[in-house]
C-alpha positions in Angstrom: -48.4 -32.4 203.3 -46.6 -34.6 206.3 -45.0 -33.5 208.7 -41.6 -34.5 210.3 -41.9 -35.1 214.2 -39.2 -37.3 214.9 -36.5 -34.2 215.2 -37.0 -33.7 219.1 -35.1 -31.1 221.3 -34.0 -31.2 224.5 -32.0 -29.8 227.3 -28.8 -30.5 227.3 -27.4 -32.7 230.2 -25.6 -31.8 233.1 -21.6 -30.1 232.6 -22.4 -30.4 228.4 -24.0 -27.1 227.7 -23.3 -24.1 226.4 -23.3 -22.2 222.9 -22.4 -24.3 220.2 -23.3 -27.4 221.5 -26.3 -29.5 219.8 -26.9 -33.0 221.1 -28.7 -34.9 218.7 -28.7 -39.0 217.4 -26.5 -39.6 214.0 -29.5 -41.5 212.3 -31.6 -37.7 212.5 -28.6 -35.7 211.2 -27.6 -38.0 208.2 -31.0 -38.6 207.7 -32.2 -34.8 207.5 -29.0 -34.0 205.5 -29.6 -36.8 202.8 -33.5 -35.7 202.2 -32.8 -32.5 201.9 -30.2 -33.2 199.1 -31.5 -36.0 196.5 -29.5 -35.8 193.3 -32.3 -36.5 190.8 -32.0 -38.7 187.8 -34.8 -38.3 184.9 -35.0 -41.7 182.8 -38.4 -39.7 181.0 -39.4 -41.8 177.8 -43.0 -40.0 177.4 -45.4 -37.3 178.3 -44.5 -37.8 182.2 -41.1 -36.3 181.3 -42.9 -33.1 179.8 -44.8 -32.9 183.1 -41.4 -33.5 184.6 -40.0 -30.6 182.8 -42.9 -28.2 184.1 -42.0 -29.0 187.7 -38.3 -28.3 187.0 -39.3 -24.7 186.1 -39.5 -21.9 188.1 -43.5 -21.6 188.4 -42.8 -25.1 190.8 -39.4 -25.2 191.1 -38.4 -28.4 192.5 -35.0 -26.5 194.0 -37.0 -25.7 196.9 -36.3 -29.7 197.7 -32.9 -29.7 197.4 -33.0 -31.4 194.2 -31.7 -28.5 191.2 -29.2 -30.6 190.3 -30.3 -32.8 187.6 -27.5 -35.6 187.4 -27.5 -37.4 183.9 -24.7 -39.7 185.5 -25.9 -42.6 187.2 -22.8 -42.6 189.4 -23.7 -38.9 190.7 -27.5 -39.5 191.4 -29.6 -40.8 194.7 -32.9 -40.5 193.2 -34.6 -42.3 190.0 -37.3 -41.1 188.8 -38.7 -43.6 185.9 -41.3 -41.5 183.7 -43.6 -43.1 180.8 -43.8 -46.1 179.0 -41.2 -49.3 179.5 -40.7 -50.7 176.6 -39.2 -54.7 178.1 -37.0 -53.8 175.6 -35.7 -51.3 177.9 -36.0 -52.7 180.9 -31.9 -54.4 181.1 -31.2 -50.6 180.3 -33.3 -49.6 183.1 -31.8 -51.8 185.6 -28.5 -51.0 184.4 -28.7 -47.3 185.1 -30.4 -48.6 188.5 -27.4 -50.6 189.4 -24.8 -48.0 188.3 -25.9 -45.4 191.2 -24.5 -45.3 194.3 -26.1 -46.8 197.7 -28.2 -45.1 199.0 -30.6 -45.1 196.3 -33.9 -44.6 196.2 -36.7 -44.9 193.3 -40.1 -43.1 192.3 -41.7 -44.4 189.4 -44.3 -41.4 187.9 -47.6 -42.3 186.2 -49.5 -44.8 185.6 -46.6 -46.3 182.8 -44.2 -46.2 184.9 -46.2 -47.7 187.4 -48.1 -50.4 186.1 -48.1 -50.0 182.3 -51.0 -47.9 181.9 -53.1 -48.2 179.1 -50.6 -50.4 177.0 -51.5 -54.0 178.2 -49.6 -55.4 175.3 -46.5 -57.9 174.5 -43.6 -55.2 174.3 -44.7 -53.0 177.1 -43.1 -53.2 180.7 -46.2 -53.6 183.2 -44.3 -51.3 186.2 -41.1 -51.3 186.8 -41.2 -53.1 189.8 -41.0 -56.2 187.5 -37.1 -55.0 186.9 -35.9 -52.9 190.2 -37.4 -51.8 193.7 -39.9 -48.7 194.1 -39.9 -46.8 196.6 -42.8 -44.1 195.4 -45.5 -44.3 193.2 -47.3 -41.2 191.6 -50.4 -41.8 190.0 -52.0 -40.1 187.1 -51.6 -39.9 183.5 -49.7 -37.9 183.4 -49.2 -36.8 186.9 -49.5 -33.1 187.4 -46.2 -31.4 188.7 -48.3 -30.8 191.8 -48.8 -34.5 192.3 -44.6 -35.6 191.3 -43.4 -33.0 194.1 -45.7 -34.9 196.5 -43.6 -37.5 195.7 -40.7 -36.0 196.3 -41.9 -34.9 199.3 -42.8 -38.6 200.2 -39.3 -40.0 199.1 -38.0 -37.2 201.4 -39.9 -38.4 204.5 -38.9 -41.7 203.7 -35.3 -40.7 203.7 -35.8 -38.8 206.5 -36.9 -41.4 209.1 -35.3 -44.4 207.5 -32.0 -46.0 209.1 -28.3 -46.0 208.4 -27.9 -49.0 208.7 -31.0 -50.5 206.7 -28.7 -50.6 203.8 -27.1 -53.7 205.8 -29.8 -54.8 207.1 -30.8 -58.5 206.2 -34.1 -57.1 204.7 -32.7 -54.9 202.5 -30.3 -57.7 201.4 -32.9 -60.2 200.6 -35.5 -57.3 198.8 -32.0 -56.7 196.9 -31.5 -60.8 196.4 -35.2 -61.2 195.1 -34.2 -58.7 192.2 -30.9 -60.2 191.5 -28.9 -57.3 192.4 -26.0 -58.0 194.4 
């Protein structure tokens, strides 16, 4: 487990103190507020999803994240999670539900399926989704114990955490963005 020690606290400077008063940058607010809050999407096509399910319930409960809310709307989500095989058949759906959410956005593809194909090396099956949209957590295992995807989350939440407000704009983020045709 990682810890956070970017959050730092110090005295307030002279003639701006007293109670109610909390000096702190924007990036560490917004940043703490969005990790601690990620709207979770499931796009579960095999046994990952099952797995999924089990961390959903109360003997892991995934609440304790800030993410109870499953969203089944793209357009009310911040976090994908891709679980189980890609069929390239599926992949334009895929990046479509991708494209639909709302910057920020954020992407953690669980199992070895999702990550890289898995076992099926064949014609018809996706090999990772990183072929059709950006990742920005892999969880191994086949399937991943529940364990294993709230260490993902976990990551993802670091991630969110310490990242910028601006990265969104930034010129890397627009061509990573450009080399997945997504405008």
């Amino acid at each position: 487990m990682s810890k956070s020690t970017d959050i730092k606290i110090v005295d307030a400077p002279p003639g701006v103190e007293g109670s109610g008063f909390f000096a702190t940058k924007l990036d560490t607010v917004v940043g703490m507020a969005r990790a601690n809050s990620l709207w979770p999407l499931p796009f579960a096509t095999s046994c990952c999803g099952i797995e999924f399910m089990a961390t959903m319930a109360s003997h892991y409960d995934v609440a304790r994240f800030g993410s109870e809310r499953m969203s089944f709307s793209p357009r009310q989500a911040d976090m994908l999670l891709v679980m189980g095989t890609i069929a390239k058949k599926m992949a334009p759906i895929l990046r479509q539900v991708y494209e639909q959410m709302a910057e920020p956005r954020w992407v953690i593809a669980v199992g070895a399926c999702a990550s890289s194909g898995g076992i099926f090396d064949t014609y018809s099956v996706l090999q990772g989704i990183d072929k059709v949209i950006p990742v920005d957590v892999y969880v191994p295992g086949c399937p991943p114990r529940p364990e294993q995807i709230l260490d993902g989350i976990m990551t993802l939440q670091d991630i969110v955490r310490n990242e910028s407000v601006r990265r969104r704009s930034s010129p890397e983020y627009q061509e990573l963005m450009a080399s997945y045709n997504i405008t």
